[in-house]
Backbone and ligand atoms as CSV (ligand in chain L), in Angstrom:
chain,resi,resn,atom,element,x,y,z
A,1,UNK,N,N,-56.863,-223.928,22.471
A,1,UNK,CA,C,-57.524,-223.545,23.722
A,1,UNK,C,C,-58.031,-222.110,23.604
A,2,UNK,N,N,-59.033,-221.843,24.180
A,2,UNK,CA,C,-59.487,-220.507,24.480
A,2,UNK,C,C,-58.840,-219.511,24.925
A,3,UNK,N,N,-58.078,-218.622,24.338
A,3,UNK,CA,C,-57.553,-217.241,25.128
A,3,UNK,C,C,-58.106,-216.503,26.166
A,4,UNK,N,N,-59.214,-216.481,26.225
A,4,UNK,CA,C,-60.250,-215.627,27.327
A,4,UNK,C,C,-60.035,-216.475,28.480
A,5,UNK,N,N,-60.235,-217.664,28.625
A,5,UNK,CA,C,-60.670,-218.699,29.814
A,5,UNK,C,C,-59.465,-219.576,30.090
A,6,UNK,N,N,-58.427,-219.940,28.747
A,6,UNK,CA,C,-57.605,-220.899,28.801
A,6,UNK,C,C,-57.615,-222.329,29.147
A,7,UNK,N,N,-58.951,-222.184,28.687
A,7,UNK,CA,C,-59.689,-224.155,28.456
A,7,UNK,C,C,-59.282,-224.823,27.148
A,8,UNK,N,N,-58.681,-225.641,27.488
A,8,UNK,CA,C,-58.201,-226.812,26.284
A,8,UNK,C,C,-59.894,-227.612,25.747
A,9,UNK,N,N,-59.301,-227.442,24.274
A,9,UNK,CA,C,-60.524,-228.196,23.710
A,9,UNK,C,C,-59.911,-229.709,22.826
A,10,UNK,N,N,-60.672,-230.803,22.374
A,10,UNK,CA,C,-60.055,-231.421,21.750
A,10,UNK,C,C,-59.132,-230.934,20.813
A,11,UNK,N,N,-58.163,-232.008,19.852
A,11,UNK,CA,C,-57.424,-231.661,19.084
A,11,UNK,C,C,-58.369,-231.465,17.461
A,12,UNK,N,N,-58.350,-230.494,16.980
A,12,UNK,CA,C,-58.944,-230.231,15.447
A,12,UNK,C,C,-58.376,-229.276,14.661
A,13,UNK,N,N,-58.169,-229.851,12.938
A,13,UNK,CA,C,-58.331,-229.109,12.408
A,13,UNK,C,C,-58.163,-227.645,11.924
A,14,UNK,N,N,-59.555,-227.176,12.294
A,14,UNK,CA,C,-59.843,-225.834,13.076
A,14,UNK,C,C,-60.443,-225.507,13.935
A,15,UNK,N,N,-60.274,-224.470,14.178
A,15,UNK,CA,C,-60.973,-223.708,15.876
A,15,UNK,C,C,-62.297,-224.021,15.730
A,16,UNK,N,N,-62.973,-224.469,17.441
A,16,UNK,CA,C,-64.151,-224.675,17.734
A,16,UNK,C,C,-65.043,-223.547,17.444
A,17,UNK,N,N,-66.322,-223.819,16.804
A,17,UNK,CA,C,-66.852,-222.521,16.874
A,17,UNK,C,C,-67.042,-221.867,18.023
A,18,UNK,N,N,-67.178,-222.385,19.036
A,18,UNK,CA,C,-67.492,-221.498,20.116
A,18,UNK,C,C,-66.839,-222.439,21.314
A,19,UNK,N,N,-66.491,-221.024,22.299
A,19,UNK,CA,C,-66.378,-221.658,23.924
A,19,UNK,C,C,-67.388,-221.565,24.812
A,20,UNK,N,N,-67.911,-222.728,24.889
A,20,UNK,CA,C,-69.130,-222.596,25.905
A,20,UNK,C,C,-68.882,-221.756,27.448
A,21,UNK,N,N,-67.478,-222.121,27.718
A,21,UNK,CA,C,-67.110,-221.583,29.074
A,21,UNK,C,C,-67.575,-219.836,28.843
A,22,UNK,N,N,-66.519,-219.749,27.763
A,22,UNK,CA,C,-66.784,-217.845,27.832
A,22,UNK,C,C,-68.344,-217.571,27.011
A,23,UNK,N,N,-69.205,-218.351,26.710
A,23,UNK,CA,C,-70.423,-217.824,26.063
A,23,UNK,C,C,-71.321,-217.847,27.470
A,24,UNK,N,N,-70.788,-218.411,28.182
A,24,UNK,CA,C,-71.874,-219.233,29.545
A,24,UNK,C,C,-72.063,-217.364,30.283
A,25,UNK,N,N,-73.498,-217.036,30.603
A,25,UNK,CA,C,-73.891,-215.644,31.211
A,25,UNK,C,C,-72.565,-215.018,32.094
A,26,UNK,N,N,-71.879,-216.239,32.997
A,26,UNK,CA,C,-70.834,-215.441,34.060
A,26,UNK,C,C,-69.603,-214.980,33.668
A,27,UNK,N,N,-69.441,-215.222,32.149
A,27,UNK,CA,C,-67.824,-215.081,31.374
A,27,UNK,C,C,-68.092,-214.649,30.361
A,28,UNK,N,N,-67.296,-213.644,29.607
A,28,UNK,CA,C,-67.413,-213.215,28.299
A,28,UNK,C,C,-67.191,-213.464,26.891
A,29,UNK,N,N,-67.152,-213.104,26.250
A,29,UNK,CA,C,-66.330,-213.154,24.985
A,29,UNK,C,C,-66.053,-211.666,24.553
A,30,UNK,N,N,-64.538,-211.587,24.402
A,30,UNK,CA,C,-63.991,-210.043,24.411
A,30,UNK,C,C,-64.335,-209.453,23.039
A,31,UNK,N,N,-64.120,-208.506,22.972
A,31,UNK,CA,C,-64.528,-207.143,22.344
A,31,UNK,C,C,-64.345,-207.509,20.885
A,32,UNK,N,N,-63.081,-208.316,20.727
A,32,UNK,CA,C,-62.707,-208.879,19.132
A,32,UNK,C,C,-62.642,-209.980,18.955
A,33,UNK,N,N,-63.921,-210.750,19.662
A,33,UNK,CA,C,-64.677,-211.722,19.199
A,33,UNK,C,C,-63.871,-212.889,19.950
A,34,UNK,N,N,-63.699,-214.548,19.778
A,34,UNK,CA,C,-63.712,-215.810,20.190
A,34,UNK,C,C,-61.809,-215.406,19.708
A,35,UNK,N,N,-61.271,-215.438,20.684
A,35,UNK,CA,C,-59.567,-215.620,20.358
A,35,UNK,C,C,-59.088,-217.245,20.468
A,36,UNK,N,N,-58.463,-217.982,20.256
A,36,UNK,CA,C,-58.262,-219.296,20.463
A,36,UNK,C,C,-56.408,-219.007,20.146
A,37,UNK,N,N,-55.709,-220.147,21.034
A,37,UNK,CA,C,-54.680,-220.318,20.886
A,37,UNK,C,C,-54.048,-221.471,21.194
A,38,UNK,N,N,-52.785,-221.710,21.256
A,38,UNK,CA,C,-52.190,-223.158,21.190
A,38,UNK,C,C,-50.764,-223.532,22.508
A,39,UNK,N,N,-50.821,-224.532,23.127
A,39,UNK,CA,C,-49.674,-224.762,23.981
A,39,UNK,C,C,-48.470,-224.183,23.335
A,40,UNK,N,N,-48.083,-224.467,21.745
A,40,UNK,CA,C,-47.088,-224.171,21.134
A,40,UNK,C,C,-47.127,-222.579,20.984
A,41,UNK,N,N,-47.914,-221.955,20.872
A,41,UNK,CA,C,-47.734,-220.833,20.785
A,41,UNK,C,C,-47.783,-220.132,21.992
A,42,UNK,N,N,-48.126,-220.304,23.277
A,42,UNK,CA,C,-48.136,-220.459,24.552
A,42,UNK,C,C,-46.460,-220.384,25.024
A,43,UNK,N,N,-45.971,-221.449,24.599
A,43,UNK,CA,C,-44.635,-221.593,24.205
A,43,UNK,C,C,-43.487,-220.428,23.620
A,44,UNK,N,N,-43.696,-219.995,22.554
A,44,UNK,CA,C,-43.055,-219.532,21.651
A,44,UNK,C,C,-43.829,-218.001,22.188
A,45,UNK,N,N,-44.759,-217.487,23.209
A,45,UNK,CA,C,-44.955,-216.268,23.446
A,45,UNK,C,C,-44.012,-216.436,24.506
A,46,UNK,N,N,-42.636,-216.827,25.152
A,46,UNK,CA,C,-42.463,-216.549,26.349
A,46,UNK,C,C,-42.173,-217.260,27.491
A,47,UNK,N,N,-43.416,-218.053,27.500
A,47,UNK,CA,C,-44.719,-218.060,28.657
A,47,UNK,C,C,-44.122,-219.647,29.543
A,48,UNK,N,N,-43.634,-219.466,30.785
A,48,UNK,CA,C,-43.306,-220.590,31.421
A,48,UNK,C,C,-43.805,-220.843,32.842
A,49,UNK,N,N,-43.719,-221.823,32.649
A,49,UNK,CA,C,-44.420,-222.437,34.897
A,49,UNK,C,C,-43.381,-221.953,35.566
A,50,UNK,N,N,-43.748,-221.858,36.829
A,50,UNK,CA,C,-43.040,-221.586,38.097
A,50,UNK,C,C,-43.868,-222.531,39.062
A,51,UNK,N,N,-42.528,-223.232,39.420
A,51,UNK,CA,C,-42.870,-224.482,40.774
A,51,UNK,C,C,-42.389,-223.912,41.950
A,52,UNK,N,N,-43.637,-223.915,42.734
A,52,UNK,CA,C,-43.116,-222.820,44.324
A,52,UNK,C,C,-43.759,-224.079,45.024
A,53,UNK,N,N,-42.515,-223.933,46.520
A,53,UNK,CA,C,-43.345,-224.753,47.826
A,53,UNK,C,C,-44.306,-223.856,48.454
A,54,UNK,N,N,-45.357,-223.927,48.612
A,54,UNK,CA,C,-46.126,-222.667,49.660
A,54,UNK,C,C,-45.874,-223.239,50.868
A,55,UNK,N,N,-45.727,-224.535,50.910
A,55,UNK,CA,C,-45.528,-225.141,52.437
A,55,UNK,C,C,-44.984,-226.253,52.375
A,56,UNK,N,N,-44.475,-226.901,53.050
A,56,UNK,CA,C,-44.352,-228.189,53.472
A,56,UNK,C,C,-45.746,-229.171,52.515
A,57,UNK,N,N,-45.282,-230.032,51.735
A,57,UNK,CA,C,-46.385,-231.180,51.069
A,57,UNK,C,C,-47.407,-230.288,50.106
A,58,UNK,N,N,-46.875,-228.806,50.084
A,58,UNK,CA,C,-48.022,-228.032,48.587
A,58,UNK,C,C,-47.115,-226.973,48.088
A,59,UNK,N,N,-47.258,-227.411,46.592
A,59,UNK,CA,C,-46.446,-226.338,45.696
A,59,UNK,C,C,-47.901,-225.913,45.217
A,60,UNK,N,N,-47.449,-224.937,43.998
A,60,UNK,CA,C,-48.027,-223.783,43.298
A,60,UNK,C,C,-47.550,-223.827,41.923
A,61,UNK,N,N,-48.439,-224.358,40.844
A,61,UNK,CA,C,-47.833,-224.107,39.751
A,61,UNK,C,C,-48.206,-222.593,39.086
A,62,UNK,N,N,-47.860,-222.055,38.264
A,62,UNK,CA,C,-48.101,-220.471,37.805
A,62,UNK,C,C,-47.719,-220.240,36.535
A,63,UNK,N,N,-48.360,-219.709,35.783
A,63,UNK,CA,C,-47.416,-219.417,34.865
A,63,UNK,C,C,-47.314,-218.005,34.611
A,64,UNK,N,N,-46.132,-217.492,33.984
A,64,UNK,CA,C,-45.596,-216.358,33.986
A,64,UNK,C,C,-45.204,-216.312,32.373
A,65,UNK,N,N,-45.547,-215.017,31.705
A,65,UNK,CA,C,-46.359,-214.221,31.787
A,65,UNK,C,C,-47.475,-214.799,31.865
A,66,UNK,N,N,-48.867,-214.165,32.596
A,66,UNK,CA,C,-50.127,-215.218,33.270
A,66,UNK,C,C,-50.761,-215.145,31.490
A,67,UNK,N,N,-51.556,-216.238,31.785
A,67,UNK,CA,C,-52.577,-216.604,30.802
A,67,UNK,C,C,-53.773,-216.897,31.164
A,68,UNK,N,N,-54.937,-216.122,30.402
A,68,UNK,CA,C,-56.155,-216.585,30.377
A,68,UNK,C,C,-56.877,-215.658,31.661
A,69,UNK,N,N,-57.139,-216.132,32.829
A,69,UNK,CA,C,-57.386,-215.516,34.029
A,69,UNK,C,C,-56.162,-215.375,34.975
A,70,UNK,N,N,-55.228,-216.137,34.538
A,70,UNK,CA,C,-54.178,-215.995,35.351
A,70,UNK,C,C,-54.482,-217.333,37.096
A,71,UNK,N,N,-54.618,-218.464,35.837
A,71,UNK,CA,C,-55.222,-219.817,36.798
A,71,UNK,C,C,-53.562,-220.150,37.441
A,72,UNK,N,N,-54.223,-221.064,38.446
A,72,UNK,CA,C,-52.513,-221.538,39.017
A,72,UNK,C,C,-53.471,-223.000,39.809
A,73,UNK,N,N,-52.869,-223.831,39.706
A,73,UNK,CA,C,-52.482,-224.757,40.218
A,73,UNK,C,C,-51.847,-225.185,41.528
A,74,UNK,N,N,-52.819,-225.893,42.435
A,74,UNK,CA,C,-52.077,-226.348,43.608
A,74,UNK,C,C,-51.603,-227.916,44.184
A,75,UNK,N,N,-50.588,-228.357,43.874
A,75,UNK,CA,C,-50.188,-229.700,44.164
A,75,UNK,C,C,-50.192,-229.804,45.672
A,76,UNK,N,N,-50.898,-230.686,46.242
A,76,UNK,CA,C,-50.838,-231.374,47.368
A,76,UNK,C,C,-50.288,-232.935,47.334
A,77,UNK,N,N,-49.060,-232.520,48.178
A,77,UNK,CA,C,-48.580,-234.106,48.242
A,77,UNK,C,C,-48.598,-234.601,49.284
A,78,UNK,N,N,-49.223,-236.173,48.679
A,78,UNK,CA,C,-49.308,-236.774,50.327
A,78,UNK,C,C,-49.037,-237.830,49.306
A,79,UNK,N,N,-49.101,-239.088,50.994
A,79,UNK,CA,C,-48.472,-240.326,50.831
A,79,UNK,C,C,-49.163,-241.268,49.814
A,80,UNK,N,N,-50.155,-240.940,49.933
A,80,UNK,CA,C,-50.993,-241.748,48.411
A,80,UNK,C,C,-50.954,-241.065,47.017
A,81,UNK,N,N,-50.164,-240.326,47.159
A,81,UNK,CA,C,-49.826,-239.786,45.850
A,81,UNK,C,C,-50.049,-238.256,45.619
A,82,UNK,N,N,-49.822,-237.567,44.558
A,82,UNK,CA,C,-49.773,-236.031,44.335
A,82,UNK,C,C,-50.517,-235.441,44.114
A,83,UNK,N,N,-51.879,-234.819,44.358
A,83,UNK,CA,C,-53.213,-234.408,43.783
A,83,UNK,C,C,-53.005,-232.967,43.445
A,84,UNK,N,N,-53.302,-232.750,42.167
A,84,UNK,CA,C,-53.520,-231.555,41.543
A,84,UNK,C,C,-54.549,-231.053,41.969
A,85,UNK,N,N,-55.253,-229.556,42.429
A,85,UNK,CA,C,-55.873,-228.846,42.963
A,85,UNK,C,C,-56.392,-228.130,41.589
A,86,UNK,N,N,-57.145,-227.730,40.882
A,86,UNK,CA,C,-57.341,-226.937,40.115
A,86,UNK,C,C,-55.918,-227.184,38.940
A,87,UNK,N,N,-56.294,-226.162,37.880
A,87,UNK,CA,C,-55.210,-226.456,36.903
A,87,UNK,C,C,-54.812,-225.538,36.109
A,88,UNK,N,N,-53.966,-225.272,35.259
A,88,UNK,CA,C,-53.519,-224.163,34.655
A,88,UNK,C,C,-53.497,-224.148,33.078
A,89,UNK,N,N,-53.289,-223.889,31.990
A,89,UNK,CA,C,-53.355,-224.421,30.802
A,89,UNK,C,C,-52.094,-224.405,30.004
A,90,UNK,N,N,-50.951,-223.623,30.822
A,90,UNK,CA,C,-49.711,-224.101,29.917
A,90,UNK,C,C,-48.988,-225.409,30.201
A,91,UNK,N,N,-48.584,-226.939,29.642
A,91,UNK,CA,C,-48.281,-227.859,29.805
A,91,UNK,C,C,-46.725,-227.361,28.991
A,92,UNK,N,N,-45.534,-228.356,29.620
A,92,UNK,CA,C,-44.469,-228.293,28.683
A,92,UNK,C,C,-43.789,-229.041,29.748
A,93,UNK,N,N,-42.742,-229.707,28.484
A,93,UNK,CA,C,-41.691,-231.002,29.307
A,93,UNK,C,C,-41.227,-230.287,30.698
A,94,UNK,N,N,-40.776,-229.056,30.691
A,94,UNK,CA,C,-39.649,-228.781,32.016
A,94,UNK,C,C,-40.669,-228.952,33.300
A,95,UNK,N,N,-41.959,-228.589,32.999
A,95,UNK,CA,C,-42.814,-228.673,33.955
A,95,UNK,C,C,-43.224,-230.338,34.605
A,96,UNK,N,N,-43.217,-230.977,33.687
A,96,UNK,CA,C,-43.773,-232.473,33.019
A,96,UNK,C,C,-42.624,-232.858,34.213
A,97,UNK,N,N,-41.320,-232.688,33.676
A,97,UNK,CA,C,-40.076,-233.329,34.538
A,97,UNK,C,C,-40.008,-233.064,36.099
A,98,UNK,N,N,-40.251,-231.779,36.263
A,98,UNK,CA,C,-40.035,-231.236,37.145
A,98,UNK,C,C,-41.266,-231.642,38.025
A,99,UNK,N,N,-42.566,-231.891,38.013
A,99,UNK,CA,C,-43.141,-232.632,38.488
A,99,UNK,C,C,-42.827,-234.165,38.932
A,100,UNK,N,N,-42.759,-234.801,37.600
A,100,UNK,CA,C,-41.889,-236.386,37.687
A,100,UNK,C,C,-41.052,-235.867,38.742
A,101,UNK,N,N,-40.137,-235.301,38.707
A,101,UNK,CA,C,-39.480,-235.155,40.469
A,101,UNK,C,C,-39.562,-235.303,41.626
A,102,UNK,N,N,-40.719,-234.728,41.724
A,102,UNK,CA,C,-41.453,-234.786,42.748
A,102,UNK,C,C,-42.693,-235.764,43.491
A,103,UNK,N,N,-42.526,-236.728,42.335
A,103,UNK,CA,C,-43.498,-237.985,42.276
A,103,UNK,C,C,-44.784,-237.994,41.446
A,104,UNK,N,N,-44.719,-237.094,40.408
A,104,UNK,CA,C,-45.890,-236.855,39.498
A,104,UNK,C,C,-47.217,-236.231,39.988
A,105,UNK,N,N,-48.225,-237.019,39.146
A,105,UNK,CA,C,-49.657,-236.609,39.693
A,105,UNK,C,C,-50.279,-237.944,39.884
A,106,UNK,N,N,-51.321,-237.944,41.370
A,106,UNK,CA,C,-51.963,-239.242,40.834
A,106,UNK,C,C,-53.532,-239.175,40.420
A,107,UNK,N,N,-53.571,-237.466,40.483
A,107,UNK,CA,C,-55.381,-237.096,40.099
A,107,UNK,C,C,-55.205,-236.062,39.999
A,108,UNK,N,N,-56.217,-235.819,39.402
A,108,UNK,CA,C,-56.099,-234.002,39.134
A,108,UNK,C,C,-57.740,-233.751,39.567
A,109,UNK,N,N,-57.900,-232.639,40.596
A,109,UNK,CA,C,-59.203,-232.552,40.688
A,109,UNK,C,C,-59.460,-230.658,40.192
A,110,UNK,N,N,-61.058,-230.357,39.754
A,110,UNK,CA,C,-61.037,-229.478,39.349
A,110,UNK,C,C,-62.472,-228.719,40.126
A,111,UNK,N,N,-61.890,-227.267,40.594
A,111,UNK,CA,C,-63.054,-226.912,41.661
A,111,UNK,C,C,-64.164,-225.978,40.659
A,112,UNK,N,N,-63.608,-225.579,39.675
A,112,UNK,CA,C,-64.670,-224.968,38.441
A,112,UNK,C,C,-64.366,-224.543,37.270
A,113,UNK,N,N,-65.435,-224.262,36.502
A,113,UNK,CA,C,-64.667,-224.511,34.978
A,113,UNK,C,C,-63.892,-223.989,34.503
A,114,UNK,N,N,-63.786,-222.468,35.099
A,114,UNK,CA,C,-61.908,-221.520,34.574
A,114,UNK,C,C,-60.821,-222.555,35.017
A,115,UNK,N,N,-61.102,-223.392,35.851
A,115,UNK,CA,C,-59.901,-224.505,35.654
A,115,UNK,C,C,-59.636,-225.886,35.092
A,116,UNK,N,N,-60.879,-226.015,34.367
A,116,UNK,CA,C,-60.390,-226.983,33.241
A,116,UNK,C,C,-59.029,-226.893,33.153
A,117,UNK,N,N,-58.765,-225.780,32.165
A,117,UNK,CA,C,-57.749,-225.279,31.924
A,117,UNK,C,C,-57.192,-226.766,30.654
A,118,UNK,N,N,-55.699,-227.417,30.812
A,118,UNK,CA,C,-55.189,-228.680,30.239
A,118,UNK,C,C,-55.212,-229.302,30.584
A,119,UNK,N,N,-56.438,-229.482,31.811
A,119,UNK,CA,C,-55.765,-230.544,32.742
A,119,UNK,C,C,-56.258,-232.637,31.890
A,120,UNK,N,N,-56.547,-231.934,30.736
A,120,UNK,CA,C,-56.592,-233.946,29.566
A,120,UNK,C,C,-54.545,-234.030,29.282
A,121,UNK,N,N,-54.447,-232.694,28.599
A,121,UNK,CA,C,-52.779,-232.784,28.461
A,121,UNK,C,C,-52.324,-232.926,29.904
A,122,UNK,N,N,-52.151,-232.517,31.395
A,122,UNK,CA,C,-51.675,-232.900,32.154
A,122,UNK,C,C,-51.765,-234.350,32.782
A,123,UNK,N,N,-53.505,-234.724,32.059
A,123,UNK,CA,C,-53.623,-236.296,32.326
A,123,UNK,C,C,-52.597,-237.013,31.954
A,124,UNK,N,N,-52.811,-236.621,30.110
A,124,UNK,CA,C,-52.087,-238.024,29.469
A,124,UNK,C,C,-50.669,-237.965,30.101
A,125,UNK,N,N,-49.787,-236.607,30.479
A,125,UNK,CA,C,-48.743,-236.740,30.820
A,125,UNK,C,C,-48.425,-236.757,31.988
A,126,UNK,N,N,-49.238,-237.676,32.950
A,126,UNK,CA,C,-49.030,-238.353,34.075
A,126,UNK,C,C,-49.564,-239.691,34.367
A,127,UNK,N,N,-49.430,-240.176,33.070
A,127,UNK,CA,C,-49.462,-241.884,32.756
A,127,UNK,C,C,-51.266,-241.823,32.769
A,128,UNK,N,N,-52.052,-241.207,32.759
A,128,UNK,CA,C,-53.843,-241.030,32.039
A,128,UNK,C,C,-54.293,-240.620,33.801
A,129,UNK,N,N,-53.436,-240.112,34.371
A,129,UNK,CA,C,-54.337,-240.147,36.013
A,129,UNK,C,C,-55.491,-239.438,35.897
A,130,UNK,N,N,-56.687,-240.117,36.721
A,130,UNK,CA,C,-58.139,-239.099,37.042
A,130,UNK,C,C,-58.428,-237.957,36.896
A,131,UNK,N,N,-58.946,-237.499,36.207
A,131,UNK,CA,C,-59.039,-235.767,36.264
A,131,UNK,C,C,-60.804,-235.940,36.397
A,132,UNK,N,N,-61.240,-234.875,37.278
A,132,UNK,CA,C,-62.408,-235.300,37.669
A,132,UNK,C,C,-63.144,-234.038,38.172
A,133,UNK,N,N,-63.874,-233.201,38.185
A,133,UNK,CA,C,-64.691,-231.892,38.221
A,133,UNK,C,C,-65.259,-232.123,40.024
A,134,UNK,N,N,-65.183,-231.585,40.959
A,134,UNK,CA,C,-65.947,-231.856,42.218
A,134,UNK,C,C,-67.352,-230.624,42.077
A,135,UNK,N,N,-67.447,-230.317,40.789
A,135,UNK,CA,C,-68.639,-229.502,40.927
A,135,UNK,C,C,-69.758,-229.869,39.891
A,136,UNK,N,N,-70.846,-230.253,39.725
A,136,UNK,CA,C,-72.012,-230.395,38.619
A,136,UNK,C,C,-71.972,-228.792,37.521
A,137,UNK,N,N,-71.672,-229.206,36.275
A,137,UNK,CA,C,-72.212,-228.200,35.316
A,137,UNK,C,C,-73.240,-227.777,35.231
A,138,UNK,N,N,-74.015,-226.845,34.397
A,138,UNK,CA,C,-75.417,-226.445,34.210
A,138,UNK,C,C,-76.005,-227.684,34.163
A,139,UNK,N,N,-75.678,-228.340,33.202
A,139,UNK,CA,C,-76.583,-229.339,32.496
A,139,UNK,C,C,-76.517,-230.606,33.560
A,140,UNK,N,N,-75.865,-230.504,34.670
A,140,UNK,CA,C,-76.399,-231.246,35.715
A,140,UNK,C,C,-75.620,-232.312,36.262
A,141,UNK,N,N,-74.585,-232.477,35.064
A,141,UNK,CA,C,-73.453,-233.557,34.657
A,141,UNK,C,C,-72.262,-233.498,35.345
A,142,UNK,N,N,-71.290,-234.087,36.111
A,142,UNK,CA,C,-70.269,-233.648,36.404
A,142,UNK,C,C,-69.797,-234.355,35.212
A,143,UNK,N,N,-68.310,-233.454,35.389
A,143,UNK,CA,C,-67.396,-233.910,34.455
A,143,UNK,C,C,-66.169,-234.408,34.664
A,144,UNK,N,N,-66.557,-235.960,34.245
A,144,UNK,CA,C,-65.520,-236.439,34.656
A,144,UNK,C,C,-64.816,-237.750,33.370
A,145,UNK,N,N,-63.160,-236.691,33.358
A,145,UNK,CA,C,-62.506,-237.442,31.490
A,145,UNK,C,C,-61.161,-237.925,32.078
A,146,UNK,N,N,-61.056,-238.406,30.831
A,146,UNK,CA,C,-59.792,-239.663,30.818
A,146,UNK,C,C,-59.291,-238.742,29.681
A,147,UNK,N,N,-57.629,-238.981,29.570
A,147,UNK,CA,C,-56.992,-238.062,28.305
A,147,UNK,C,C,-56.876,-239.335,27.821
A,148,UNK,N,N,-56.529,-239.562,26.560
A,148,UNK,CA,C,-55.985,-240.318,25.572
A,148,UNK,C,C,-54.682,-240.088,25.745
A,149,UNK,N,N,-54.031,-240.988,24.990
A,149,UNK,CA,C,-52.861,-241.123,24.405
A,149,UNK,C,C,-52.656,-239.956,23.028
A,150,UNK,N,N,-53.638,-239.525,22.559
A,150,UNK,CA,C,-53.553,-238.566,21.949
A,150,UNK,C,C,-54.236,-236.907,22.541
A,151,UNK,N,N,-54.402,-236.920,23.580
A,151,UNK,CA,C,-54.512,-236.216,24.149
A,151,UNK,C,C,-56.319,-235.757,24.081
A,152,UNK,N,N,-56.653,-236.154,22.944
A,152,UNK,CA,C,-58.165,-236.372,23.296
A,152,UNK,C,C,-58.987,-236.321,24.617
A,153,UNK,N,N,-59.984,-235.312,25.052
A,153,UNK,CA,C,-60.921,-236.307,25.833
A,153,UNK,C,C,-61.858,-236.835,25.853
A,154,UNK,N,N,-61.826,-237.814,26.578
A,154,UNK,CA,C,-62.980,-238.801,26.739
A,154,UNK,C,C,-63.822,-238.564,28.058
A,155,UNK,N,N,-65.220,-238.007,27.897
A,155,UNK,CA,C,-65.771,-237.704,28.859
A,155,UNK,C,C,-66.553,-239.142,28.923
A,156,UNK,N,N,-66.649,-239.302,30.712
A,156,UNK,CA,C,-67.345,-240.609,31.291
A,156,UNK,C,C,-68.657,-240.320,31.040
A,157,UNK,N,N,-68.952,-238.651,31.140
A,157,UNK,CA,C,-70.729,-238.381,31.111
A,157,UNK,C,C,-70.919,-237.382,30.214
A,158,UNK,N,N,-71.924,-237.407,29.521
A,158,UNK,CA,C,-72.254,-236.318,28.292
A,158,UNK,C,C,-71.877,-234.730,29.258
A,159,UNK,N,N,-71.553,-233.796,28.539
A,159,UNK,CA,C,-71.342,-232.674,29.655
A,159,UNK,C,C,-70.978,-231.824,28.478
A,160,UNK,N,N,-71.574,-230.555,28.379
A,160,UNK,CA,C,-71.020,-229.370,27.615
A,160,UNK,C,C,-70.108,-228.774,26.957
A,161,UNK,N,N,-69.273,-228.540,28.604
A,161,UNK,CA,C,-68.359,-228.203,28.388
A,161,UNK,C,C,-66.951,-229.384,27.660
A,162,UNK,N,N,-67.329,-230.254,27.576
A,162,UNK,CA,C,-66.160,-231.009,27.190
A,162,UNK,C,C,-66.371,-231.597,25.373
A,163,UNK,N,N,-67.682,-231.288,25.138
A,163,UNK,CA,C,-68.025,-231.537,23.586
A,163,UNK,C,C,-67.090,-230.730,22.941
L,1,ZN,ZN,ZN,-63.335,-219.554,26.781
């Protein structure tokens, strides 16, 4: 994933040549060039969620120390199930469980592209639920993917940011 933005890219190899998110005019690319990094190392810096109620039927996911822009996540639960609000990019079992607790996810929606974020890894690990963009990209496309079983995504419509 991208260090600057903390957008998950497919699984490869090696690093993408580029992040469209941080090349795009409104986001950068920092001073020492395209940084890229990994959940596991995400991991092994530290770096863990915090599950807060803000209210009655909405938590707050976060992670601490922040990453990327310092994205957070808002679960709204209701009776048809748990909708993710935006998304964050550190994924890991305690979070995974600790959700399952609470009745999982049954969609993940995303209000713009600093929140991509993991939300294909938060798919696959809420049995493949919807993850779905409520905003059109440049190129005109919303974006809307399915995770794999390998965590892959599969975009429904050609779209940029998800190549
Ligand atoms: Zn980026």
């Amino acid at each position: 994933m991208c260090r600057t933005c903390g957008v998950q890219f497919a699984q490869s190899h090696a690093p993408p040549p580029r992040c469209p998110i941080c090349e795009d005019e409104r986001q950068y690319v920092g001073w020492n060039g395209q940084q890229w990094t990994t959940l596991d190392d995400l991991v092994a810096e530290g770096r863990r969620n915090t599950i807060e109620e803000l209210e009655p039927g909405l938590l707050q996911i976060a992670t601490r120390p922040p990453v990327a822009i310092g994205q957070r996540a808002l679960i709204a639960q209701t009776p048809a199930g748990n909708v993710m609000w935006d998304c964050v990019s550190l994924v890991d079992e305690e979070s995974i469980q600790a959700l399952r607790a609470r009745g999982g996810l049954s969609a993940i929606a995303i209000s713009h592209p600093h929140f991509y974020a993991s939300m294909a890894t938060w798919s696959a690990a809420s049995d493949d639920c919807r993850s779905t963009s409520t905003l059109p990209t440049r190129s005109g496309c919303s974006t809307s993917a399915r995770a794999c079983a390998c965590g892959r995504l599969k975009p429904r419509r050609s779209c940029q940011a998800l190549r």
